[in-house]
C-alpha positions as CSV (number, residue, x, y, z in Angstrom):
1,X,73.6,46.8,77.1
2,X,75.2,43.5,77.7
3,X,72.5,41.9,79.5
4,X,70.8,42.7,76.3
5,X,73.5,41.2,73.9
6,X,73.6,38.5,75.9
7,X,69.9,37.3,75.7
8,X,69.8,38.0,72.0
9,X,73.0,36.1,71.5
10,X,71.6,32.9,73.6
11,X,68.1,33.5,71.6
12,X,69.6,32.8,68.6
13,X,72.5,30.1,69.6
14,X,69.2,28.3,71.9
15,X,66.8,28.9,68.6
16,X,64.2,31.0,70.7
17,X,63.2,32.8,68.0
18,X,60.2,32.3,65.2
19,X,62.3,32.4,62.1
20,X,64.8,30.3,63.8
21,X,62.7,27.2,65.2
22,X,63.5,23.7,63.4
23,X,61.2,22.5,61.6
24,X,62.4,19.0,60.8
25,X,63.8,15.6,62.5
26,X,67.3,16.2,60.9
27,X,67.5,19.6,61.6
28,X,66.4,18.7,65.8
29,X,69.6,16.6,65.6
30,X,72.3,18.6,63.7
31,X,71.0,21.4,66.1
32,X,71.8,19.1,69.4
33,X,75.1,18.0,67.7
34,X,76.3,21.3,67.6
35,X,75.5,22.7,70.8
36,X,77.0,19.4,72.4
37,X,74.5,19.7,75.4
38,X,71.0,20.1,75.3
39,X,68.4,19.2,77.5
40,X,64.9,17.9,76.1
41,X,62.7,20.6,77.7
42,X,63.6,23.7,80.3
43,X,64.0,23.1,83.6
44,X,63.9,26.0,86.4
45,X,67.5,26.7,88.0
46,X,69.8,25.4,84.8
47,X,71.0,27.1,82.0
48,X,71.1,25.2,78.6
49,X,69.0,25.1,75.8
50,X,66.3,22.6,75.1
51,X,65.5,21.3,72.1
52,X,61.6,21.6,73.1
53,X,62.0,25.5,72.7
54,X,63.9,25.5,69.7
55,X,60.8,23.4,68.3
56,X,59.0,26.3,69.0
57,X,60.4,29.1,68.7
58,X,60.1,30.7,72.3
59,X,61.8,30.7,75.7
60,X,59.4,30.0,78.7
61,X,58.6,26.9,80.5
62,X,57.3,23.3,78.5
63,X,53.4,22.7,79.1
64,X,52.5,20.7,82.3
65,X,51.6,17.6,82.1
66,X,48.0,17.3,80.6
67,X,48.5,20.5,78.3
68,X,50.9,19.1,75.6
69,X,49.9,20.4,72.1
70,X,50.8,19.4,68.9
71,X,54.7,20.8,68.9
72,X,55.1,19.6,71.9
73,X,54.2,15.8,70.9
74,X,56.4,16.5,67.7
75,X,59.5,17.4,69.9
76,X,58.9,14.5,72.0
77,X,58.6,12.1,69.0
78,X,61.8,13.5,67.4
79,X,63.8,13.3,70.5
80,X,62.7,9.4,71.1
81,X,63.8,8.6,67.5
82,X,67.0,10.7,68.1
83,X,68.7,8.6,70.8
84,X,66.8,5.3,69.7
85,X,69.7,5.8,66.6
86,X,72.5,5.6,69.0
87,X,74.4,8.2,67.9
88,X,73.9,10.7,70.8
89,X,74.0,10.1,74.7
90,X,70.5,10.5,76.6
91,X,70.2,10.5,80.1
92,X,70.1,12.3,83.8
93,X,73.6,13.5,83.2
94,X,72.8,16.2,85.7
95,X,70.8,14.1,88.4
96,X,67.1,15.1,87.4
97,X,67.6,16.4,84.0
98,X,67.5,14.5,81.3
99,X,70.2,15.7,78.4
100,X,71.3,15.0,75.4
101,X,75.0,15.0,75.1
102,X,76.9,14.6,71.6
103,X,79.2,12.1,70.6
104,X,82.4,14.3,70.8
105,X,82.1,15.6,74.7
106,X,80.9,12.7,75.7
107,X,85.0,11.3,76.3
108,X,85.5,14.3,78.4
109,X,81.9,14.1,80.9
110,X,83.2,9.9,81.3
111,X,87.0,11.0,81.9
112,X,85.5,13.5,85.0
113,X,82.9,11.3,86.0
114,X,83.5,10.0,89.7
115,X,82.1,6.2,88.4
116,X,84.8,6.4,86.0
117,X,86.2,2.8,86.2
118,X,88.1,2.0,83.1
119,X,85.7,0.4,81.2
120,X,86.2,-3.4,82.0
121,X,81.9,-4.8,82.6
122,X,83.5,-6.2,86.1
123,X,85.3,-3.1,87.3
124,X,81.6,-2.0,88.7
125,X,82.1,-4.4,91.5
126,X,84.9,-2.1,93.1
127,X,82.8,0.8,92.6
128,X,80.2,-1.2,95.2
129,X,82.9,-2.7,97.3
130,X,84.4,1.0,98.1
131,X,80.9,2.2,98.9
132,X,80.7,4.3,95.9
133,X,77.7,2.4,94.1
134,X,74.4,1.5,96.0
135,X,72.8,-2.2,96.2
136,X,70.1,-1.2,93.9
137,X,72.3,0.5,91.3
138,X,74.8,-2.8,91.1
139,X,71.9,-4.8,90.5
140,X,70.3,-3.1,88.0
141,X,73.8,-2.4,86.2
142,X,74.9,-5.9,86.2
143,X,70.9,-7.0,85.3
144,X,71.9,-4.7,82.1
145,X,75.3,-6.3,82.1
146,X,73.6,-9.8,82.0
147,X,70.8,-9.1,79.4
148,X,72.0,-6.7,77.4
149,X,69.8,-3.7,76.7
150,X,67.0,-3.5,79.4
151,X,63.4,-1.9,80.1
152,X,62.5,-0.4,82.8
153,X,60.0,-2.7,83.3
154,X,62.2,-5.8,82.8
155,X,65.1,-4.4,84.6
156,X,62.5,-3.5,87.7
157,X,61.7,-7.4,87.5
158,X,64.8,-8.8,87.5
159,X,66.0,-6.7,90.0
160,X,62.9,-7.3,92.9
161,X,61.6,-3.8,92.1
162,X,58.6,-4.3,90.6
163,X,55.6,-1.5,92.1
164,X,54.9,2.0,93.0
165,X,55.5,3.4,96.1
166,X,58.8,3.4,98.0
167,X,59.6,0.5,95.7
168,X,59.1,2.6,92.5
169,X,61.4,5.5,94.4
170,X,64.2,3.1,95.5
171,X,64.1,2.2,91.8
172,X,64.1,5.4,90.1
173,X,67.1,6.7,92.6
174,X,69.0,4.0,91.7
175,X,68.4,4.4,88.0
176,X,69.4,8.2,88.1
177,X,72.6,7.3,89.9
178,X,73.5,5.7,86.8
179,X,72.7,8.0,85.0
180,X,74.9,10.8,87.2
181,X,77.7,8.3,87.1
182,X,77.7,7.7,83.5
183,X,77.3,4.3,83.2
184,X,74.0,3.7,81.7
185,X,72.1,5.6,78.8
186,X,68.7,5.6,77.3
187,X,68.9,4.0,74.0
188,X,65.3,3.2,72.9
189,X,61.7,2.9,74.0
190,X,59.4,0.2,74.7
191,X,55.7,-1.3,75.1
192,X,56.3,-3.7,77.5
193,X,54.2,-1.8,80.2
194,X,50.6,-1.0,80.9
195,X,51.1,2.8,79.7
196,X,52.9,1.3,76.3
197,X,56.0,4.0,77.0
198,X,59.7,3.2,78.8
199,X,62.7,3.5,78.5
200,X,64.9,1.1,77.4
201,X,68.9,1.1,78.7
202,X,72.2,0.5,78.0
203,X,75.8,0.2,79.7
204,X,77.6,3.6,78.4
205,X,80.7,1.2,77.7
206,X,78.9,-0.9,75.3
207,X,77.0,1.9,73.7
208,X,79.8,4.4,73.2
209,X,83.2,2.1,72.9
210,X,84.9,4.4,71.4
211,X,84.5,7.2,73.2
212,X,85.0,5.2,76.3
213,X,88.7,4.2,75.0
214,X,89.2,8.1,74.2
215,X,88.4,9.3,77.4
216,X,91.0,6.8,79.3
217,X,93.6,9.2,76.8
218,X,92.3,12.3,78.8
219,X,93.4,13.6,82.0
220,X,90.5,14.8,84.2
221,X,91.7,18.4,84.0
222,X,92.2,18.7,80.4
223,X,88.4,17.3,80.3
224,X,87.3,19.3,82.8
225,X,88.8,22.7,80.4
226,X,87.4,21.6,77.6
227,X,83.9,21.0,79.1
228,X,83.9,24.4,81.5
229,X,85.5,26.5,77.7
230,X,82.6,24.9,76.0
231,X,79.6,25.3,78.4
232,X,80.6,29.1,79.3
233,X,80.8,29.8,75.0
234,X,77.5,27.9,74.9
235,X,75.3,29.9,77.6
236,X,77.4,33.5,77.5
237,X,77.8,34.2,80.8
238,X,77.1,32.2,84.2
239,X,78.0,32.1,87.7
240,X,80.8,29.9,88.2
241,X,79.0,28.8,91.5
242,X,76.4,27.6,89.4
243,X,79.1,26.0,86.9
244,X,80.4,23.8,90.1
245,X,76.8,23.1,91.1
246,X,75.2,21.8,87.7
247,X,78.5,19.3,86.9
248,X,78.9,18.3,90.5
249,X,82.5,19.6,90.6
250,X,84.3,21.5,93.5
251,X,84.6,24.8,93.5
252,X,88.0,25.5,94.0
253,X,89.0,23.3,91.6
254,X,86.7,24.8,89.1
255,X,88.3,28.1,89.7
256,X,91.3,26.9,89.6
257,X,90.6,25.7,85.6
258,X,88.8,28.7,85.0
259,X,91.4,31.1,85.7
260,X,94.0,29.0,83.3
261,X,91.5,28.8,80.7
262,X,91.3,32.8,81.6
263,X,95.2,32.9,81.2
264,X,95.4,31.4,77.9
265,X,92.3,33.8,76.6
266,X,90.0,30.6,76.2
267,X,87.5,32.9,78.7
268,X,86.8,36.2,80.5
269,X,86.3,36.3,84.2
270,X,84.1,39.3,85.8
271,X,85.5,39.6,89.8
272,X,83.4,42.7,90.0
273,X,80.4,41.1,91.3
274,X,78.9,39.5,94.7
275,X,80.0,36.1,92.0
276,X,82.9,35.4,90.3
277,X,81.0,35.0,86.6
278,X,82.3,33.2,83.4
279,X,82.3,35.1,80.3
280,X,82.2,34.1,76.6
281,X,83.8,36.8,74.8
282,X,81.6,36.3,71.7
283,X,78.9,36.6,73.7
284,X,79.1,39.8,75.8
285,X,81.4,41.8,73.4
286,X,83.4,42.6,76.0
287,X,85.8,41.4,78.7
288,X,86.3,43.3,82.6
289,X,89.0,45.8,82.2
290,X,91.2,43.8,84.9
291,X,91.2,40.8,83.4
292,X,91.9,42.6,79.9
293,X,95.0,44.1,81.8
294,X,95.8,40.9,83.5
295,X,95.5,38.6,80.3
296,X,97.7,40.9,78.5
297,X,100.3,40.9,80.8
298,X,100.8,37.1,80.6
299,X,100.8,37.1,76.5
300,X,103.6,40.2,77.0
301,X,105.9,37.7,79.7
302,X,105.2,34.8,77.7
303,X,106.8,36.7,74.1
């Protein structure tokens, strides 16, 4: 019964459904500011919605390369006029994936982010100096730094990456470390290559001032609770293993926030499992007896 609820609550939330698939540019991107996070197409082994299946319609897997239809190509279209506005962050935010995250959470993914410096363009120096930033990611961040939003093609250039091969992977490592680290974003798309399609970049700091200035005002932890409260309302349910995994957060410290959010009724925790699991309330329509008994014990000491 709740396995149930749950898929049909993440079918509708995700837009898996015919009635529910959007059918316009405006809708794509009200519908990726209000889930926050949102990757651009499914991807085995994480659990968030894509905005590729809510242009359909359906849950499954994207069409592989070679086998994209017409919704597909309309998807892909509306997501590169989407972030080419500015007005959402783009990028591997989770090492392969690329995401969509909106303006509002983006404060509180910079004030957990390892590769969060301050701010200041010459702070990413340090980051190199204590070994926390590779060669090839200084030089393409400060080749950003220097000329302002890049291709990949320019920045591979000015960097002495030009090529396929190991070249091309030294490259694209470096770029998704970036990424990871939010410090660069994908902010447009250009023709400045044989295939006529890249990617064109940004410093995060320049792109997103102020959310850069709001997230020096958080505390990692208070991010951290607001980022675990809102992914586990998002998806339903979900390992918290999995949780630790996808943000790139330890575990220990993940339970720790989990059980305060927990405390404070924000979530449910299920310790009845091989996995300690993350519940949405709203989602399951239910909450494990002991941590109903346990939650209302603190709200009776706290009276």
């Amino acid at each position: 019964m709740i396995e149930q609820r749950l898929q049909e609550y993440r079918e509708r939330r995700f837009r898996q459904r015919p009635e529910l698939r959007i059918s316009g540019e405006s809708e794509a991107e009200a519908f990726i500011d209000e889930l926050g996070i949102c990757l651009f197409q499914p991807n085995r082994g994480i659990l968030l919605p894509s905005l590729w299946q809510a242009v359909v319609g359906a849950s499954g897997p994207a069409p592989r390369w070679g086998e994209h239809d017409r919704l597909y190509m309309r998807a892909w279209t509306w997501k590169d006029n989407i972030f080419s506005r500015g007005q959402v962050f783009y990028g591997k935010a989770f090492g392969s994936y690329r995401t969509f995250i909106a303006r509002r959470l983006l404060p509180h993914f910079y004030a957990v982010s390892d590769m969060n410096y301050g701010g200041d363009d010459g702070d990413y120096l340090e980051l190199y100096q204590d070994g926390k930033l590779s060669l090839d990611a200084r030089n393409i961040y400060a080749a950003i730094l220097d000329h302002g939003p890049s291709s990949t093609t320019a920045l591979r250039e000015r960097c002495g990456l030009p090529g396929g091969g190991q070249t091309a992977r030294r490259f694209d490592r470096a770029l998704t470390e970036l990424q990871r680290g939010l410090m660069v974003c994908v902010v447009g798309v250009s023709d400045d290559n044989a295939w006529k399609y890249s990617f064109r970049y940004n410093a995060v700091t320049r792109q997103f001032p102020a959310e850069i200035a709001r997230a020096r005002e958080l505390s990692s932890r208070e991010a951290m609770s607001v980022l675990v409260s809102h992914y586990v309302g998002l998806v339903g349910s979900v390992a918290a293993l999995d949780v630790a995994r996808l943000f790139g957060w330890s575990y220990d410290r993940l339970i720790r926030v989990a059980r305060t959010l927990a405390e404070r009724g924000k979530i449910g925790l299920d310790e009845g499992c091989s996995q300690l699991r993350l519940l949405a309330p709203q989602a399951t329509g239910t909450m494990p007896e002991a941590q109903a008994e346990s939650l209302s014990a603190t709200r009776k000491a706290a009276r």
